[in-house]
TORVEXKE-297004 format. One record per residue (C-alpha): residue number from 1; residue in one letter; z negated, y, x. Coordinates in steps of 0.25 Angstrom, whole numbers. Layout:
! residues N
@figu=NUM; seti=A; w=Z; v=Y; u=X .
...
! end
This chain:
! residues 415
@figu=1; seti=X; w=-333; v=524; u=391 .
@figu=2; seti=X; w=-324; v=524; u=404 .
@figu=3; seti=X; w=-309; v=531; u=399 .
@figu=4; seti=X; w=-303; v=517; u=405 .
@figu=5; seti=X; w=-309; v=510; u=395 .
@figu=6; seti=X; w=-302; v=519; u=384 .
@figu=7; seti=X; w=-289; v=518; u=391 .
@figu=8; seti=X; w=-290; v=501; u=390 .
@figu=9; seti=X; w=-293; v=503; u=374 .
@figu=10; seti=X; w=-281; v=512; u=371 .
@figu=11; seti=X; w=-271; v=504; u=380 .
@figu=12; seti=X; w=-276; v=490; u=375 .
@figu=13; seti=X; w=-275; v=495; u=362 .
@figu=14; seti=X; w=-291; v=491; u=358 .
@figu=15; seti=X; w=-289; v=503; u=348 .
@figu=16; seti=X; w=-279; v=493; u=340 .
@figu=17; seti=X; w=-286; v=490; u=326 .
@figu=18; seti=X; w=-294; v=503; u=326 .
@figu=19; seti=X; w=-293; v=516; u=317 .
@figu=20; seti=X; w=-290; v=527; u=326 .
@figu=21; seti=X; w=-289; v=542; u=322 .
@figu=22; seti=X; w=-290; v=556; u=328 .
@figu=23; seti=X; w=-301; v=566; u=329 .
@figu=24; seti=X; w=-295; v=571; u=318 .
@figu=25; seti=X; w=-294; v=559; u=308 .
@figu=26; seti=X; w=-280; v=555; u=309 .
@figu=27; seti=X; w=-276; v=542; u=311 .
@figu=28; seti=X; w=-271; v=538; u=325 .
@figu=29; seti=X; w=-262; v=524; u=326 .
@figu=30; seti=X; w=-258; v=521; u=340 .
@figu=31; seti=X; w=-244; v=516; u=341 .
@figu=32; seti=X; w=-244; v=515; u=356 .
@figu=33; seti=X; w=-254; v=519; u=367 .
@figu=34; seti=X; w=-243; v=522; u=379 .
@figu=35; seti=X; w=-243; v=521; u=392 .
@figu=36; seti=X; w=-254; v=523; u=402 .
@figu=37; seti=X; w=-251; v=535; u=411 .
@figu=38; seti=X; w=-257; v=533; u=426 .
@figu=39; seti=X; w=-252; v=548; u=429 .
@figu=40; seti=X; w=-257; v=560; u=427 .
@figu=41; seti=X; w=-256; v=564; u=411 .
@figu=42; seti=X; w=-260; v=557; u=398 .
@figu=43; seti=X; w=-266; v=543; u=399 .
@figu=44; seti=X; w=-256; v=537; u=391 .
@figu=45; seti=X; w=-242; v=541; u=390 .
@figu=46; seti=X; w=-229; v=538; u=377 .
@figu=47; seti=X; w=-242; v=534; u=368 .
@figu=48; seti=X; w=-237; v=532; u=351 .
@figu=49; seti=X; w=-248; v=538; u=343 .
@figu=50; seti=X; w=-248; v=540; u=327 .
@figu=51; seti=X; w=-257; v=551; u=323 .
@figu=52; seti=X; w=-259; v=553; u=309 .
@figu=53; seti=X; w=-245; v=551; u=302 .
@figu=54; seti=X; w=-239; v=558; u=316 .
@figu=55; seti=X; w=-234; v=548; u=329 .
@figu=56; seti=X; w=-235; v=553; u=343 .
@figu=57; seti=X; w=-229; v=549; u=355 .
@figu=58; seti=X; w=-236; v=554; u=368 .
@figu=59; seti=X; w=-250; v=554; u=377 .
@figu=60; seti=X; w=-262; v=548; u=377 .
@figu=61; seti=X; w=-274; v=552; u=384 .
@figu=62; seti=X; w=-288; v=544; u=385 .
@figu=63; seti=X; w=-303; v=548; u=387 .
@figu=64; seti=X; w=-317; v=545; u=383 .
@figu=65; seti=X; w=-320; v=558; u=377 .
@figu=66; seti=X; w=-309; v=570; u=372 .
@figu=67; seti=X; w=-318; v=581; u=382 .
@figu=68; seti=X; w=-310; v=573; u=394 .
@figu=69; seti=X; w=-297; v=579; u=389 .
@figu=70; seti=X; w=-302; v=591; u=392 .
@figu=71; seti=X; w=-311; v=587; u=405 .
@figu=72; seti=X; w=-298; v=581; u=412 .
@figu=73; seti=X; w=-291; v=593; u=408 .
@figu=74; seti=X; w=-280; v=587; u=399 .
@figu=75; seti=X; w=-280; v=600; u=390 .
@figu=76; seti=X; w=-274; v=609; u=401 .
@figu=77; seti=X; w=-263; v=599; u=406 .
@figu=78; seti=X; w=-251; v=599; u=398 .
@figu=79; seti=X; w=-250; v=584; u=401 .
@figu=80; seti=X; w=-257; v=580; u=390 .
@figu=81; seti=X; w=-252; v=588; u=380 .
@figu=82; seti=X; w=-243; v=574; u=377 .
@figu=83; seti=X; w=-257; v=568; u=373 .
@figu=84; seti=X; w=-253; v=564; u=359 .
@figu=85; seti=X; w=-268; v=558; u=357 .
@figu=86; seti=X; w=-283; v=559; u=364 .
@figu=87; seti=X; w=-288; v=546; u=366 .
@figu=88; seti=X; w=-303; v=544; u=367 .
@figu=89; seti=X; w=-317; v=538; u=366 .
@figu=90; seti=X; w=-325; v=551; u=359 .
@figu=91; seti=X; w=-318; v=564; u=356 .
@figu=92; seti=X; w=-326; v=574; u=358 .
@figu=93; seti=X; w=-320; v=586; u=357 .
@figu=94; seti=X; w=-304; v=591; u=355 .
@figu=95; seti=X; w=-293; v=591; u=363 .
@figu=96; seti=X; w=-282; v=601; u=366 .
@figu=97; seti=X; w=-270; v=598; u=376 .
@figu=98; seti=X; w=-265; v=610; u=386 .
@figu=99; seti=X; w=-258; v=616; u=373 .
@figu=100; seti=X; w=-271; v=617; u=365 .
@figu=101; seti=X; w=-266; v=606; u=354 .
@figu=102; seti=X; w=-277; v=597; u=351 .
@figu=103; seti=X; w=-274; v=583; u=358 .
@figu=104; seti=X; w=-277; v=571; u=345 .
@figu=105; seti=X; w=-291; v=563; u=349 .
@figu=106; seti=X; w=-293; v=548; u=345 .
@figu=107; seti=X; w=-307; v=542; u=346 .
@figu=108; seti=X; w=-301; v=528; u=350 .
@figu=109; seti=X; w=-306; v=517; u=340 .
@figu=110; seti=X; w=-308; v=504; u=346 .
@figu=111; seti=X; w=-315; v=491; u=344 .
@figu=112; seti=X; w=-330; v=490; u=343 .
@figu=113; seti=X; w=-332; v=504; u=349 .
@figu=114; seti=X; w=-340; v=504; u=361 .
@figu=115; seti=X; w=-347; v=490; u=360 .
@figu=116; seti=X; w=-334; v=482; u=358 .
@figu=117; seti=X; w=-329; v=489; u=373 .
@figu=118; seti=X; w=-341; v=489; u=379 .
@figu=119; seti=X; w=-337; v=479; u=390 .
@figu=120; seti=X; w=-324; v=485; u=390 .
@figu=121; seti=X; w=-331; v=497; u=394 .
@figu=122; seti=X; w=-341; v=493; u=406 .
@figu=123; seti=X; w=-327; v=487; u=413 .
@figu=124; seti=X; w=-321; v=500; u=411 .
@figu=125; seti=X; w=-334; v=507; u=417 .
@figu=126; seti=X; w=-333; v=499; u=429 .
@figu=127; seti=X; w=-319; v=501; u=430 .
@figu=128; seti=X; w=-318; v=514; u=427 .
@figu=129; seti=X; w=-331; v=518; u=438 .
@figu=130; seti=X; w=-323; v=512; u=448 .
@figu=131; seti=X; w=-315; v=524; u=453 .
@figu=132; seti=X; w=-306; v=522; u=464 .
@figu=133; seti=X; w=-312; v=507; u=465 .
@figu=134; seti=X; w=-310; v=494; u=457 .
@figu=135; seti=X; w=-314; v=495; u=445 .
@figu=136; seti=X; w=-314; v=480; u=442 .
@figu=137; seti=X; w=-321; v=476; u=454 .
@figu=138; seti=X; w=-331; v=470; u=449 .
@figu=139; seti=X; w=-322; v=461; u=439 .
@figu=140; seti=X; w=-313; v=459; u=450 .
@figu=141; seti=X; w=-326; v=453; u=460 .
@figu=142; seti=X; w=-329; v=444; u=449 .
@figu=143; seti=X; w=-316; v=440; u=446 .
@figu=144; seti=X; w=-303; v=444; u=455 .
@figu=145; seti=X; w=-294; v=436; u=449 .
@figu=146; seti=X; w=-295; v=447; u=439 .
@figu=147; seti=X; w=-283; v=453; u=448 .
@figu=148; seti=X; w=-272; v=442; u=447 .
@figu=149; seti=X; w=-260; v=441; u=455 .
@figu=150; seti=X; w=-252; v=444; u=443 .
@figu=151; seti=X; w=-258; v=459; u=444 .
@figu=152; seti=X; w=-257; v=459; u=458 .
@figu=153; seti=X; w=-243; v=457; u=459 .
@figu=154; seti=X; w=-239; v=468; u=446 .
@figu=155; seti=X; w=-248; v=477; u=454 .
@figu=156; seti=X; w=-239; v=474; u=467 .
@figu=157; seti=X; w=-227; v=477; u=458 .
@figu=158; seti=X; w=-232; v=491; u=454 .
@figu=159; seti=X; w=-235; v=495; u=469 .
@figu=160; seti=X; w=-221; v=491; u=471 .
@figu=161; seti=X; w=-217; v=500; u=459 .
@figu=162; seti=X; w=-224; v=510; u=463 .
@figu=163; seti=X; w=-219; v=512; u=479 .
@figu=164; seti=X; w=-205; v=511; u=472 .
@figu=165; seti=X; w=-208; v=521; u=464 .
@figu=166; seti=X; w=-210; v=528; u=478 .
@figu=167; seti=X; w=-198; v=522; u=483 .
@figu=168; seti=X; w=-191; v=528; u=470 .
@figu=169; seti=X; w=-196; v=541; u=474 .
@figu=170; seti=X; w=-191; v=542; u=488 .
@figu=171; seti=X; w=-178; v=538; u=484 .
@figu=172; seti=X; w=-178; v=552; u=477 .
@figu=173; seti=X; w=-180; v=558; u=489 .
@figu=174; seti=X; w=-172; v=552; u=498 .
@figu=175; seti=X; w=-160; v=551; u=488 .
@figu=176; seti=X; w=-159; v=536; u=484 .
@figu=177; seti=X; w=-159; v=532; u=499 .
@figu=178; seti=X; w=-169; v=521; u=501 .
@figu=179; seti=X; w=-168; v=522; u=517 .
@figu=180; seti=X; w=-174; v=537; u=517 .
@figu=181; seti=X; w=-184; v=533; u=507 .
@figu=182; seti=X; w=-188; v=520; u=517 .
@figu=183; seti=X; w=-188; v=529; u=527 .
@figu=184; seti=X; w=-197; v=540; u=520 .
@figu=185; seti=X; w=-207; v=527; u=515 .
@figu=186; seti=X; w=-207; v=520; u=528 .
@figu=187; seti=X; w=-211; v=533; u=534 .
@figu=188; seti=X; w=-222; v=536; u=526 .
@figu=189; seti=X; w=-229; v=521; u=528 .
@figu=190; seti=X; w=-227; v=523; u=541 .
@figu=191; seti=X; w=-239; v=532; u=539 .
@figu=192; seti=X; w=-248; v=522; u=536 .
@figu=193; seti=X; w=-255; v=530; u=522 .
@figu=194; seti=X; w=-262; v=539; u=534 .
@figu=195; seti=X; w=-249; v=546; u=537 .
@figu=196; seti=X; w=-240; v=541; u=525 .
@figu=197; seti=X; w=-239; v=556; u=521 .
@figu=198; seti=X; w=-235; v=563; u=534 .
@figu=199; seti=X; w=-225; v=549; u=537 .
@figu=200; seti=X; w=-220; v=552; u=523 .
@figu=201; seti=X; w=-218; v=567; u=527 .
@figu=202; seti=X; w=-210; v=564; u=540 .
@figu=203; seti=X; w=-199; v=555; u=534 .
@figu=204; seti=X; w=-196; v=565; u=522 .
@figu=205; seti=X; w=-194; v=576; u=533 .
@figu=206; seti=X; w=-187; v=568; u=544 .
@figu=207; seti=X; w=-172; v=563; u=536 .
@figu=208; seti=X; w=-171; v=548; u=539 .
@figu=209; seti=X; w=-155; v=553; u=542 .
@figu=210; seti=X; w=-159; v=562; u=555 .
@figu=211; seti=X; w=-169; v=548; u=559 .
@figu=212; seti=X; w=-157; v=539; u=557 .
@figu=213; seti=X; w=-148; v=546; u=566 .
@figu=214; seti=X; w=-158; v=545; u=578 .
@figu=215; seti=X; w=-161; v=531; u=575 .
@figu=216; seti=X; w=-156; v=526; u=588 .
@figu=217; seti=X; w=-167; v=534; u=594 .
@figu=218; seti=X; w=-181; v=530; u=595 .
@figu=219; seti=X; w=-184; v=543; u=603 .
@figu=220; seti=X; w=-177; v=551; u=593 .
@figu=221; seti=X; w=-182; v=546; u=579 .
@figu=222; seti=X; w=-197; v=547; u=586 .
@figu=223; seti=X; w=-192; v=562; u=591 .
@figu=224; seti=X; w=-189; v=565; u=575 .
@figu=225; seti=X; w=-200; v=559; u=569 .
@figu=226; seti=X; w=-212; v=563; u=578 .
@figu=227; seti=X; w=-205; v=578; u=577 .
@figu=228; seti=X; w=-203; v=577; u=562 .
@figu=229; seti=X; w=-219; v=572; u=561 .
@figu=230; seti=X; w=-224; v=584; u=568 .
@figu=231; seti=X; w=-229; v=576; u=578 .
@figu=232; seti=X; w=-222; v=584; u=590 .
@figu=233; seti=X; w=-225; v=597; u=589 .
@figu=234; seti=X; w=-235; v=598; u=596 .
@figu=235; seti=X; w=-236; v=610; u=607 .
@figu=236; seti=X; w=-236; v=599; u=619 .
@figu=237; seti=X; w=-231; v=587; u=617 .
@figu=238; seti=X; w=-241; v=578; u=620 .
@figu=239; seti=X; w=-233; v=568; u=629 .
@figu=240; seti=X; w=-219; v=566; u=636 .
@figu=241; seti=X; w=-213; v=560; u=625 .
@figu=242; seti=X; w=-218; v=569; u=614 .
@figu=243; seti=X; w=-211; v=579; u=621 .
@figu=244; seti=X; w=-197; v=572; u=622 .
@figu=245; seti=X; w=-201; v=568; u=606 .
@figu=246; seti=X; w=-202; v=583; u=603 .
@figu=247; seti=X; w=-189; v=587; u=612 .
@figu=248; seti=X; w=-180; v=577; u=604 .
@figu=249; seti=X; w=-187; v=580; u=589 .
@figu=250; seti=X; w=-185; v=594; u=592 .
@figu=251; seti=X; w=-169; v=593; u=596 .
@figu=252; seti=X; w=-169; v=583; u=583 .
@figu=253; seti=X; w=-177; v=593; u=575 .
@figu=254; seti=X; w=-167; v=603; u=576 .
@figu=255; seti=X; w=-155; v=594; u=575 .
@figu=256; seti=X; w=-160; v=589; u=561 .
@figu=257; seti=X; w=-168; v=601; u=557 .
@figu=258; seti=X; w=-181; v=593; u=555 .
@figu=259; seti=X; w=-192; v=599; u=552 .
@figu=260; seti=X; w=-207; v=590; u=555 .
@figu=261; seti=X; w=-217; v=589; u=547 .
@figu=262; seti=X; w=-233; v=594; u=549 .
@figu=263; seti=X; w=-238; v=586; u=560 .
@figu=264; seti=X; w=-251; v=587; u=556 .
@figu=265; seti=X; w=-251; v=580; u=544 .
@figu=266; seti=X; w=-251; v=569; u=553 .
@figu=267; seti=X; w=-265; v=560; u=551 .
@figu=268; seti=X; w=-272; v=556; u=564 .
@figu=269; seti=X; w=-286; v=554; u=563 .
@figu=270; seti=X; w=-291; v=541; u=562 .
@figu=271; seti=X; w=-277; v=533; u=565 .
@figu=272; seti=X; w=-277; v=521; u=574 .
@figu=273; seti=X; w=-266; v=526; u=586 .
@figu=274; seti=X; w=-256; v=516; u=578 .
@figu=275; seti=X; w=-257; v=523; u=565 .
@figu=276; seti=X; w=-256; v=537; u=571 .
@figu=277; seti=X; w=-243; v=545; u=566 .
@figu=278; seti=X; w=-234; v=546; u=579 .
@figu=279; seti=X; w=-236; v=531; u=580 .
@figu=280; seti=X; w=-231; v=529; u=567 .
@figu=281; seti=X; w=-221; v=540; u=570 .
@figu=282; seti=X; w=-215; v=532; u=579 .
@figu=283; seti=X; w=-217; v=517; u=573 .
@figu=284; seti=X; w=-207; v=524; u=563 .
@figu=285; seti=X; w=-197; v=529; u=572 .
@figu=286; seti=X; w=-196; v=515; u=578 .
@figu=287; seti=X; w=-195; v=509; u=564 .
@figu=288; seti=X; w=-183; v=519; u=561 .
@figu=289; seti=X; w=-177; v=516; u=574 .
@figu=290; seti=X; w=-177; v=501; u=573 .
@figu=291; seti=X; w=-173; v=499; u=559 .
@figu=292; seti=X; w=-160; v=504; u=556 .
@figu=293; seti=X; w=-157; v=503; u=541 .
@figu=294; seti=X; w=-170; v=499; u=539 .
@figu=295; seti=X; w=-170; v=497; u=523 .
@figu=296; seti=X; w=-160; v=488; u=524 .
@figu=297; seti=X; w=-168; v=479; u=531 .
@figu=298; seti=X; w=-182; v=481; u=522 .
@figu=299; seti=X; w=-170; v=477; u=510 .
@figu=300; seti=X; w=-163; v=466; u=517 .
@figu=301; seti=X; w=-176; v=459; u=525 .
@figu=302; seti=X; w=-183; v=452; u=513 .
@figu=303; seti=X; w=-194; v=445; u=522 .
@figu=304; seti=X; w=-208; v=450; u=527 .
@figu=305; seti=X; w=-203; v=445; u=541 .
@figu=306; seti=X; w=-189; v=451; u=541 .
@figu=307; seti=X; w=-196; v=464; u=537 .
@figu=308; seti=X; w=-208; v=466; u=547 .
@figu=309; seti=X; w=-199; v=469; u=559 .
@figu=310; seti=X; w=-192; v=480; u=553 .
@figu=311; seti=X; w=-206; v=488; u=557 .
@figu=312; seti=X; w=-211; v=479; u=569 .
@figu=313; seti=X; w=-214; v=493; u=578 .
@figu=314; seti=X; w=-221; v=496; u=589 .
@figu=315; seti=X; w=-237; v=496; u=585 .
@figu=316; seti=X; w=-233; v=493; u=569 .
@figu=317; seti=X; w=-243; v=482; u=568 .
@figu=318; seti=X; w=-240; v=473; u=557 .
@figu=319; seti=X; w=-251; v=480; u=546 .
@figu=320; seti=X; w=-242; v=491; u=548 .
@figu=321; seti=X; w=-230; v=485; u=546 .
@figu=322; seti=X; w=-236; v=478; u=532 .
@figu=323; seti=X; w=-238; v=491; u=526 .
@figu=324; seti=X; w=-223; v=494; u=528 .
@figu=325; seti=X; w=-219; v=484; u=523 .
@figu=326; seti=X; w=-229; v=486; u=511 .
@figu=327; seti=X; w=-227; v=500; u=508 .
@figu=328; seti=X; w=-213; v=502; u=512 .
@figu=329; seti=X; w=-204; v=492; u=514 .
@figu=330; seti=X; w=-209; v=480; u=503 .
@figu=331; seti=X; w=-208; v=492; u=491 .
@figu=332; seti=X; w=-195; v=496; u=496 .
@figu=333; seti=X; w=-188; v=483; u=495 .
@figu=334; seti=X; w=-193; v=482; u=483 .
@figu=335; seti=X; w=-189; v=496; u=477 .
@figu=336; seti=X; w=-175; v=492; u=483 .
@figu=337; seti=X; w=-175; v=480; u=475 .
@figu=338; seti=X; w=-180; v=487; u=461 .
@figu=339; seti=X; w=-169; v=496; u=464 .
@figu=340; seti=X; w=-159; v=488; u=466 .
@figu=341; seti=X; w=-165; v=478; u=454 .
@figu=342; seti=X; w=-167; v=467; u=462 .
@figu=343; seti=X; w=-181; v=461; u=456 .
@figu=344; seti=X; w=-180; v=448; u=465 .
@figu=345; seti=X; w=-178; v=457; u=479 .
@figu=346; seti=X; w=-190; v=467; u=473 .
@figu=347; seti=X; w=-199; v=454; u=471 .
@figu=348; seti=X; w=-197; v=449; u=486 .
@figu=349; seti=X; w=-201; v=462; u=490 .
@figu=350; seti=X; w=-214; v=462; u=483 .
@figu=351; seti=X; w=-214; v=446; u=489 .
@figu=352; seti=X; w=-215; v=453; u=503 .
@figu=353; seti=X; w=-229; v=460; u=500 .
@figu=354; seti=X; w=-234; v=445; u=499 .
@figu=355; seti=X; w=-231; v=443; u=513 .
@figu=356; seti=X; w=-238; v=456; u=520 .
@figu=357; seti=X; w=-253; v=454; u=524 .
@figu=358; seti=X; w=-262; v=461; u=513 .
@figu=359; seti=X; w=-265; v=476; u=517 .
@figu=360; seti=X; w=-279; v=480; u=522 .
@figu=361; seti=X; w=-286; v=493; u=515 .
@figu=362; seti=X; w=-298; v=497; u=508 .
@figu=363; seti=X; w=-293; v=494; u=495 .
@figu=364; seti=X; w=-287; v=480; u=496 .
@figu=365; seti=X; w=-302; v=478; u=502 .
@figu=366; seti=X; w=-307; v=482; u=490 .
@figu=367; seti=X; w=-298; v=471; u=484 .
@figu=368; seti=X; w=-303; v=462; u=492 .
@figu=369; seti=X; w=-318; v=463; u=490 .
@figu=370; seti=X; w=-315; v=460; u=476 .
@figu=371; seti=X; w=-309; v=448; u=480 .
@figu=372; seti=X; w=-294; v=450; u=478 .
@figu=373; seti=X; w=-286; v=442; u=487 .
@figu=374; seti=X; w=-276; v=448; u=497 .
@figu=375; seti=X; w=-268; v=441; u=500 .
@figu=376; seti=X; w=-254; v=451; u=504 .
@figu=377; seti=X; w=-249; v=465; u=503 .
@figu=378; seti=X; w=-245; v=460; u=489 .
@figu=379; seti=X; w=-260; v=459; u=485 .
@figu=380; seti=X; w=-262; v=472; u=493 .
@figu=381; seti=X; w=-253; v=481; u=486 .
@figu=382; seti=X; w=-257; v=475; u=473 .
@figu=383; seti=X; w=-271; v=478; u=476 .
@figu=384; seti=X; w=-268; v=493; u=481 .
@figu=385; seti=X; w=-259; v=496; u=469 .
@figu=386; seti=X; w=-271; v=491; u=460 .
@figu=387; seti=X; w=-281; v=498; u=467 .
@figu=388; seti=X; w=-272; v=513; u=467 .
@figu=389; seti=X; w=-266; v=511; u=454 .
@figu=390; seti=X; w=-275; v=505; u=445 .
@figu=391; seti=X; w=-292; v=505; u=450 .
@figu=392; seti=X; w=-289; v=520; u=455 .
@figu=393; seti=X; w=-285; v=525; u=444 .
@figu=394; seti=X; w=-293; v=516; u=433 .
@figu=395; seti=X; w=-280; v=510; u=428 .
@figu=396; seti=X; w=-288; v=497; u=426 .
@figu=397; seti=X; w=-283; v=495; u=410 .
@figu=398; seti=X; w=-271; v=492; u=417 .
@figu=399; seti=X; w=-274; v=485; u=426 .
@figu=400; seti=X; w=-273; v=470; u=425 .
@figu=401; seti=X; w=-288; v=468; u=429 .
@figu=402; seti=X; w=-293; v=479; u=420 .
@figu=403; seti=X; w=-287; v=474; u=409 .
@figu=404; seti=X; w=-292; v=458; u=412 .
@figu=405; seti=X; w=-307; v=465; u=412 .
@figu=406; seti=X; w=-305; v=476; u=400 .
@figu=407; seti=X; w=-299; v=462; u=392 .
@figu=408; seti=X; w=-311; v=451; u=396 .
@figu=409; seti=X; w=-321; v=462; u=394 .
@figu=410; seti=X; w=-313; v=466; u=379 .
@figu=411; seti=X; w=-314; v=450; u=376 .
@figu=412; seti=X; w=-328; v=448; u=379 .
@figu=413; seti=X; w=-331; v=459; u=369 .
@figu=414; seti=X; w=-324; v=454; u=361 .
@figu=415; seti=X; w=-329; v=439; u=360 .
! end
């Protein structure tokens, strides 16, 4: 029995009806199952359980047999020593947490036993073989409009969440100022995933303040940040231009007391010439030079069109420019909005996405061959928060789809 399946029982409450008791006889009643953890600890977290005549309030944790407590460690990691109750299929043996307290067991009763979920079971299988693929894959080839658009569009809602959660994050840094935190998330999608990191690296070490005060100077903001990349340290500049580049980063260096990053964290290989880094380098210094006050234009533009030219630079192609505005200026209208409790302003940035042309990767192909239209970047960030959030990581019980096929499956058992 996959240990999805035993998840889908406890949270659905299958147990309801059914005597359950620990390993030692006493009588378990419970009173709430909790809430399913996605992070690292217990499975289940703020669970009510009565034991005996004694309530507890606590964790949960779930598996088929009571050796996998022990095989995944849990009795060496303080983090379960919360577990108020051991949930599983066969109990085996005891359990102790890090503390050497035996952890209570309970062989979950439910209907029928085996036979009654044995449909149940063979959707679970599937779904659970299916590591870092789609599980439902072949329920979704035989029928995609198992993934309505109602889904789609909460599942776009929680990859907004989510990069406010970022946006949140940022703000910490930078002090509650949403230009540095532009700036900082601009920065790192310049890099394009391949050098999102290094990007991201740059703008945390070059202070927005020293780019501002030179951002009348194309030459200079370049100077800064080529220098500040460690891409002008080289013995011999390779060209004319590097040199006058190093000369000015160099009096700017000490002026500021910058210090660059590791130039060679840098990826090149494999990069078409438009996506290499002191391209990009310099897409941004032009970016930062054209656009003064910069978030108040992503705050006041409210259509696509009015936004696009705010990053219309030399060799940014238009796919490019999609993924800004996707990853960077879309979420942060909408954080601004949330912040500023104002659902209706939050709802037309999340409009916007159904106007950007649908991203192109591996796994929206994936979609795709399951027959799941495409229609914009809304399906597309929809379909990729799906994908990383939920068939990744075999959250399919709570998933929408998961549950329409653990449910038609559970009703033709039952008739």
């Amino acid at each position: 029995m996959p240990e999805i399946l035993l998840h889908y029982i406890w949270e659905r409450c299958l147990w309801a009806g059914y005597p359950q008791q620990t390993t030692d006889g006493r009588k378990v009643e419970i009173l709430s199952v909790g809430e399913h953890n996605r992070d690292a600890g217990p499975d289940y977290s703020h669970a009510r359980i009565r034991i005996g005549e004694r309530e507890w309030v606590g964790n949960i944790e779930i598996h088929v047999n009571s050796g996998d407590w022990v095989r995944h460690r849990h009795h060496l990691d303080k983090a379960y020593d919360t577990v108020v109750l051991h949930v599983v299929r066969t109990a085996d043996k005891p359990v102790y947490n890090s503390r050497g307290e035996a952890v209570p067991q309970c062989e979950l009763q439910y209907p029928g036993g085996q036979d009654y979920l044995s449909g149940l079971f063979e959707a679970a299988r599937q779904m659970d073989s299916a590591a870092g693929r789609i599980g439902c894959a072949q329920q979704l080839l035989s029928e995609p409009a198992l993934l309505t658009d109602g889904w789609r569009r909460t599942l776009l809602h929680k990859r907004l969440e989510c990069k406010r959660a970022s946006i949140d994050r940022l703000l910490e840094i930078t002090k509650g100022s949403w230009e540095h935190a532009l700036y900082i998330s601009l920065a790192r999608n310049f890099g394009f995933h391949t050098n999102s990191v290094p990007f991201e690296e740059l703008a945390i070490h070059t202070p927005l303040s020293c780019l501002q005060k030179h951002r009348n100077s194309l030459f200079q903001l370049t100077a800064i940040l080529m220098g500040q990349a460690g891409l002008l340290e080289e013995p011999q500049p390779a060209s004319a231009e590097e040199k006058e580049l190093l000369r000015e980063y160099t009096f700017l260096r000490t002026k500021f007391g910058l210090e660059p990053i590791d130039g060679s964290i840098w990826k090149h290989g494999r990069l078409r010439p438009q996506n290499s880094p002191e391209l990009r380098i310099r897409q941004f210094a032009q970016l930062l030079y054209r656009s003064e006050s910069l978030l108040s234009k992503i705050l006041d533009r409210q259509e696509l069109r009015e936004l696009v030219p705010l990053f219309e630079v030399d060799q940014m192609g238009k796919a490019s420019i999609d993924i800004l505005l996707i990853n960077t200026v879309i979420p942060y209208k909408y954080a601004y909005a949330i912040s500023r409790h104002q659902p209706a302003q939050a709802e037309a940035a999340m409009a916007l996405m159904e106007q950007i042309a649908p991203e192109n990767n591996s796994i929206i192909r994936q979609w795709r061959v399951l027959g799941q239209e495409v229609r914009s970047a809304a399906d597309t960030q929809a379909l990729l928060h799906l994908y990383q959030n939920y068939c990744q990581h075999h959250e399919c019980i709570n998933c929408e789809v998961g549950d329409r096929i653990f449910t038609s499956k559970k009703l033709i058992i039952n008739n």
